[in-house]
KOLMAR-315273 format. One line per field, with one value per residue (C-alpha): x, y, z; residue in three letters. Coordinates in Angstrom, 2 decimals. Layout:
xx <- c(X:...)
yy <- c(Y:...)
zz <- c(Z:...)
res <- c(ALA:...)
//
This chain:
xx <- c(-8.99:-12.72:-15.82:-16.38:-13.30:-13.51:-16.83:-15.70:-12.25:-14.46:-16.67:-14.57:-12.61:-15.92:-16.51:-13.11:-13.49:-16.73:-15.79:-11.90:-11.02:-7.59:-7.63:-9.20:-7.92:-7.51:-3.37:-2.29:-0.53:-0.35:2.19:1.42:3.88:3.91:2.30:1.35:-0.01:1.29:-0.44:1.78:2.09:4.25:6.88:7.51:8.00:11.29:9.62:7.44:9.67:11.75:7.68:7.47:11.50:10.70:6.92:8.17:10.41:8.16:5.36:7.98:9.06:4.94:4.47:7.42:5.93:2.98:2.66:0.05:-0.30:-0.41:-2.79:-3.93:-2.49:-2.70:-2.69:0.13:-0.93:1.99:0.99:3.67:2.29:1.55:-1.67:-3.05:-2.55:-4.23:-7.10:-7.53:-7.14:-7.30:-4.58:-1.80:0.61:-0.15:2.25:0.54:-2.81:-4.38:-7.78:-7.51:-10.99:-9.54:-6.18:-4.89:-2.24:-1.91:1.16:2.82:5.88:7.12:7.49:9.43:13.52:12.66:14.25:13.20:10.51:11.71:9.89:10.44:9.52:6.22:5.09:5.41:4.07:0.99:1.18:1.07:-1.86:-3.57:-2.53:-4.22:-7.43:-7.78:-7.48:-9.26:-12.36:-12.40:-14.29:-11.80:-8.47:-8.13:-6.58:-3.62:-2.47:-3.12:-0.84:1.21:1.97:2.98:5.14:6.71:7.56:9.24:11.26:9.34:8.25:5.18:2.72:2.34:4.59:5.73:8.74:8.24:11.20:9.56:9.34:5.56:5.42:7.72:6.08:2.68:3.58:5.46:2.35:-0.04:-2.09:-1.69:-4.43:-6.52:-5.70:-9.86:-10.54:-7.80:-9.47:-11.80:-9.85:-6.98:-7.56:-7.89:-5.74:-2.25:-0.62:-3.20:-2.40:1.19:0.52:-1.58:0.89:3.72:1.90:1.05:4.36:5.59:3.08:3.37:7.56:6.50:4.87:7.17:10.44:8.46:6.77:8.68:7.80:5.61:3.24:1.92:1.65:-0.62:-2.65:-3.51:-3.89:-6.82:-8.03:-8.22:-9.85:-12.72:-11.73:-11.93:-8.85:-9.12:-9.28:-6.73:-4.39:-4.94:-3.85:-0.91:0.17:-1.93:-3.18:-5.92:-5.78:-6.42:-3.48:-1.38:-1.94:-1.26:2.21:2.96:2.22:4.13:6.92:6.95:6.73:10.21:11.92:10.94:11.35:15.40:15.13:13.45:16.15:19.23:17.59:16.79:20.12:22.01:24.74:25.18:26.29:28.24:30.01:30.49:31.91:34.34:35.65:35.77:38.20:39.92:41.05:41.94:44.27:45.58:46.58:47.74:50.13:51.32:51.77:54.39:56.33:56.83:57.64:60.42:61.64:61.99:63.81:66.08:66.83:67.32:70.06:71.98:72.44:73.70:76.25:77.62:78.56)
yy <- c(95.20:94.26:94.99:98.10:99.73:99.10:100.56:103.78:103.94:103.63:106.60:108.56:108.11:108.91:112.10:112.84:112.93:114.27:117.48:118.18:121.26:121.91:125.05:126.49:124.17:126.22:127.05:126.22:127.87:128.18:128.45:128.06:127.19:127.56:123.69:123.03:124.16:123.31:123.80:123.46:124.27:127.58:125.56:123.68:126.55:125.07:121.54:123.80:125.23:121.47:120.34:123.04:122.39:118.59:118.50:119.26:116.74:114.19:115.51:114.77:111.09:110.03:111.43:109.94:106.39:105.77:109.03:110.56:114.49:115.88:118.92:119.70:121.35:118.88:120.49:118.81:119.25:118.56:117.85:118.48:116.37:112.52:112.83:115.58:113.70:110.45:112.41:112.59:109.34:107.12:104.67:104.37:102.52:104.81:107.95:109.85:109.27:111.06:112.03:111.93:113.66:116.47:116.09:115.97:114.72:114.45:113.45:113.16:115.02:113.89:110.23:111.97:110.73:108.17:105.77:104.65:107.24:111.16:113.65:113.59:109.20:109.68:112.24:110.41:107.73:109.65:111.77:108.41:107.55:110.82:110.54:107.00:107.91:110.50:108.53:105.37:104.84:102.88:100.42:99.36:99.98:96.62:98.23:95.78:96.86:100.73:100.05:97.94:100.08:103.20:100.77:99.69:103.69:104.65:101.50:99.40:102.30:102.72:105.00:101.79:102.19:99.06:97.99:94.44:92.41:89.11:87.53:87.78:87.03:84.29:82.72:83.20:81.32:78.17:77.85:78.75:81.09:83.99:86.47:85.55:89.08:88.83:89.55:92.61:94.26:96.94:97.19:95.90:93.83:95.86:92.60:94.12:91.03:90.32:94.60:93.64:91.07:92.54:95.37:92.76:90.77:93.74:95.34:91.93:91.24:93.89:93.44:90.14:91.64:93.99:91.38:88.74:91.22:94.12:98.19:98.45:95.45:97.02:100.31:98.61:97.62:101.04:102.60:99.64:101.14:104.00:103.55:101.63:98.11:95.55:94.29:91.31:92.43:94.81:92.00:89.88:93.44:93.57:90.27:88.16:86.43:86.43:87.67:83.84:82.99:85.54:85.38:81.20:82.09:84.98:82.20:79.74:82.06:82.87:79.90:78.34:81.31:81.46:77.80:77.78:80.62:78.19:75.70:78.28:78.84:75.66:74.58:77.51:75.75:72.76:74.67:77.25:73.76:73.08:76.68:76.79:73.36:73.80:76.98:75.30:72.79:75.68:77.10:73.86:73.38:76.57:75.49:72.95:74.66:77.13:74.38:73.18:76.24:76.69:73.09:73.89:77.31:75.46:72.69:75.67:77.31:74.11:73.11:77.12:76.03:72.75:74.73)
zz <- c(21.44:22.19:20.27:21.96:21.97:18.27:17.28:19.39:17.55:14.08:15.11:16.56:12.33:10.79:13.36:12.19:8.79:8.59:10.55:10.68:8.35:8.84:7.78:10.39:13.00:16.31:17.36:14.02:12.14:8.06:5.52:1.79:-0.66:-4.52:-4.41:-1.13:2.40:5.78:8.98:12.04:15.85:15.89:17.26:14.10:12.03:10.61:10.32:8.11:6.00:5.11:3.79:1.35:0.49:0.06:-1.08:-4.88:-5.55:-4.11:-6.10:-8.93:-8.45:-7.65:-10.89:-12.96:-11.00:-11.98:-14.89:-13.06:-13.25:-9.59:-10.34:-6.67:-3.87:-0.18:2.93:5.09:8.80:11.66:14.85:17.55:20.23:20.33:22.54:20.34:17.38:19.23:20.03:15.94:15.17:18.46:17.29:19.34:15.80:13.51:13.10:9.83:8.01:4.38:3.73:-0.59:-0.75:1.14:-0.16:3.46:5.06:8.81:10.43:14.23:13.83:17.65:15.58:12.93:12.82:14.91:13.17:10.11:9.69:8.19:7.53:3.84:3.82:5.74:3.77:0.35:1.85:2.66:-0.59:-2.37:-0.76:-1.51:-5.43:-5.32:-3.85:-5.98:-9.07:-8.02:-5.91:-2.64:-3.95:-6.64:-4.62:-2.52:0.98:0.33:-2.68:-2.09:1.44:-0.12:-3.35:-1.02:1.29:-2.05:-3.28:0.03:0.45:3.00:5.22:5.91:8.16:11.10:14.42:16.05:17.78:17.03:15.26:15.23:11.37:11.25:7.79:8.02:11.02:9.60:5.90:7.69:9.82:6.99:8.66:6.32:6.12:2.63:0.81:-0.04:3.57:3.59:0.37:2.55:5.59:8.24:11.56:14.72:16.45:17.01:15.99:13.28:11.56:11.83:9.45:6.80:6.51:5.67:3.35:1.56:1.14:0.38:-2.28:-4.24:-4.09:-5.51:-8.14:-8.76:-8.72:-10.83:-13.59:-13.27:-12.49:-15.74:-14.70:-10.96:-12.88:-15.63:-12.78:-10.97:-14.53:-15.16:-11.87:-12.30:-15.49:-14.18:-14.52:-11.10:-9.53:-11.15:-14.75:-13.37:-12.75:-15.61:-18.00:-15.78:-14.95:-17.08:-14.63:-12.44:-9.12:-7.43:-9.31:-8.51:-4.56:-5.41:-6.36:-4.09:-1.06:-2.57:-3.84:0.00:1.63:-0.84:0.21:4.25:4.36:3.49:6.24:8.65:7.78:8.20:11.72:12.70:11.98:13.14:15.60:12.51:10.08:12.20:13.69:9.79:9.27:12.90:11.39:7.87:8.74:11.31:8.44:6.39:9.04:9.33:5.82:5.76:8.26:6.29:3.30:5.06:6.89:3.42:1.87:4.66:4.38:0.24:1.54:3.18:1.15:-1.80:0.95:1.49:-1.87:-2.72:0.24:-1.46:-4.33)
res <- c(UNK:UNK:UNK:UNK:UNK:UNK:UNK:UNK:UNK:UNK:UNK:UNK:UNK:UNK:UNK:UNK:UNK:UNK:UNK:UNK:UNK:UNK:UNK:UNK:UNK:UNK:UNK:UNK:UNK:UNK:UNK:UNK:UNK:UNK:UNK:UNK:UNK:UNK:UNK:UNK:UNK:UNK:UNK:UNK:UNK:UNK:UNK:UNK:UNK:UNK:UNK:UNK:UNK:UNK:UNK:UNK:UNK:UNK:UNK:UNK:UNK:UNK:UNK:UNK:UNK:UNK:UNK:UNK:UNK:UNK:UNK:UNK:UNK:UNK:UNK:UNK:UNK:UNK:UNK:UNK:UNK:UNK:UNK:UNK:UNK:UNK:UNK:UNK:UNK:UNK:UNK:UNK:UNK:UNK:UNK:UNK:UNK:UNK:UNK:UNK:UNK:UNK:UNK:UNK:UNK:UNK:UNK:UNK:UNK:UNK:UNK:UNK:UNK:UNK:UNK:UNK:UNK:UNK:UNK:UNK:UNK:UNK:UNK:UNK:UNK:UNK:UNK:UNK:UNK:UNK:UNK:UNK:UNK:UNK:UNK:UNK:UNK:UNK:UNK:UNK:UNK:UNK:UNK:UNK:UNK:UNK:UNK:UNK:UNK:UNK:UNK:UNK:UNK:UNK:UNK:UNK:UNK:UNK:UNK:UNK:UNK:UNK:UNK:UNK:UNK:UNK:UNK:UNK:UNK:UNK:UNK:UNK:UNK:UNK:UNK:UNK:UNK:UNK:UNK:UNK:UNK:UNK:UNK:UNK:UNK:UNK:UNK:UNK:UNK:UNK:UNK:UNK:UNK:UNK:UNK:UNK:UNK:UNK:UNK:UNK:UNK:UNK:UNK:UNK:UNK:UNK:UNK:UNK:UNK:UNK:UNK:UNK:UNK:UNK:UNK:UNK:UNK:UNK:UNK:UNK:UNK:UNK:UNK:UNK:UNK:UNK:UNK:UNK:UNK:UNK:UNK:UNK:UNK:UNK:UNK:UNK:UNK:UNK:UNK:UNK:UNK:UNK:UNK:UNK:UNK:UNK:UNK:UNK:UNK:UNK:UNK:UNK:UNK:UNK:UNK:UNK:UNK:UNK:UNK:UNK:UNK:UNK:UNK:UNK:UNK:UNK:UNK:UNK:UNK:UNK:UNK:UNK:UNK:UNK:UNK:UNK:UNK:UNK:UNK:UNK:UNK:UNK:UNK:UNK:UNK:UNK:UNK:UNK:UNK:UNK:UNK:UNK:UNK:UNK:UNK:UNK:UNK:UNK:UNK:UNK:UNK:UNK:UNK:UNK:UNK:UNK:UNK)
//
């Protein structure tokens, strides 16, 4: 994507979010719930009904995560049609977006079961991003670690449509051209390739964290956030360590484990060779093994004979 398709998708996000008010939104439209509002095409009326069924027990796990009260009430807007939705937000990989200061959440719901996005994943996903923002300000919430965080809570899913299975990550680390997480603090690379990238690094870092120091140490963090300190102090409360030394031994950490993967591919037809012969000699000893067993059998049945 060129320079000027660019600066047109990043106005047409801050026309968006300057002047969308979903509540009066034209054809939609709105239910409210004890907790929550949804705003929908009359179509999904029971699409509707399974947000306000589902909105309170994801309110409830967000706030047994991270022990943050969810005092608010977010307006969930579904959008039935992909080109509608594109006219909003003029990305053709993204399936569902939040606005925190408006505690709104705007999803595609023709992307919804389309495997592995639900209706009930995407919109923790979002809510998590909502619950962030509203505790912590931009400017102190690195974009990796708030995407990576609500990747983390819903498992790996996140709000970014691709049908690409190549191991970007993996690829990326052997050939150490991994995106410095400094430059992926404010925002994500326009590059399609490139915004793969930066969302796997960022759900993989924080599973780092999260593997290496444990649930309580990534909470630590966005509770040093959101209580003014910078992402590095942040860190160093959590992990204790700072935040060069942390993305040191993600890389690494990364890099040990995609390099036995490199080898296991690289060597693919070897050690499947190894594996066709190795059970080829166990069939063959278990051939020998019977024919010895039957020659004992017999030997056994003769000698009942004799007597």
């Amino acid at each position: 994507m060129g320079f000027i398709a660019s600066f047109r998708l990043l106005l047409a996000s801050v026309f968006f979010l300057v002047t969308f008010t979903p509540i009066h939104a034209k054809n939609l439209v709105v239910t409210e719930g004890n907790d929550s509002i949804v705003q929908y095409n009359e179509p999904l009326k029971n699409a509707a009904k399974e947000v306000i069924e589902l909105y309170p027990r994801i309110k409830q796990e967000l706030e047994g995560i991270l022990g943050w009260k969810v005092d608010f009430k977010p307006s969930i807007v579904l959008i039935r049609e992909n080109a509608r939705f594109q006219e909003i937000i003029a990305n053709p990989y993204i399936i569902a977006f939040a606005i925190p200061h408006k505690d709104l959440i705007v999803i595609d719901y023709s992307k919804m079961n389309v495997s592995p996005f639900t209706l009930g994943v995407t919109l923790k996903h979002e809510m998590c991003h909502v619950l962030l923002g509203r505790n912590i300000p931009s400017e102190r919430l690195p974009r990796w670690l708030n995407e990576g965080f609500c990747q983390w809570v819903t498992g790996g899913v996140g709000e970014l449509m691709i049908d690409d299975r190549q191991p970007n990550l993996s690829k990326a680390s052997l050939a150490h051209r991994l995106i410095p997480l400094s430059l992926l603090s404010r925002n994500f690379p326009i590059d399609r390739g490139q915004l793969i990238l930066a969302y796997e690094e960022s759900k993989n870092v924080v599973e780092y964290m999260v593997t290496e120091h444990g649930q309580r140490g990534v909470v630590t963090i966005m509770n040093s956030l959101k209580e003014g300190d910078d992402i590095d102090e942040a860190t160093r409360k959590g992990l204790s360590m700072s935040l060069d030394e942390l993305e040191k031994r993600w890389i690494l950490y990364l890099q040990q484990r995609v390099t036995w993967i490199g080898y296991v591919a690289a060597n693919i037809y070897t050690i499947l060779l190894f594996v066709a012969a190795l059970l080829t000699i166990c069939g063959f000893l278990r051939i020998i093994i019977k024919r010895r067993l039957r020659a004992s059998r017999v030997d056994d049945d003769d000698e009942v004979v004799i007597d």
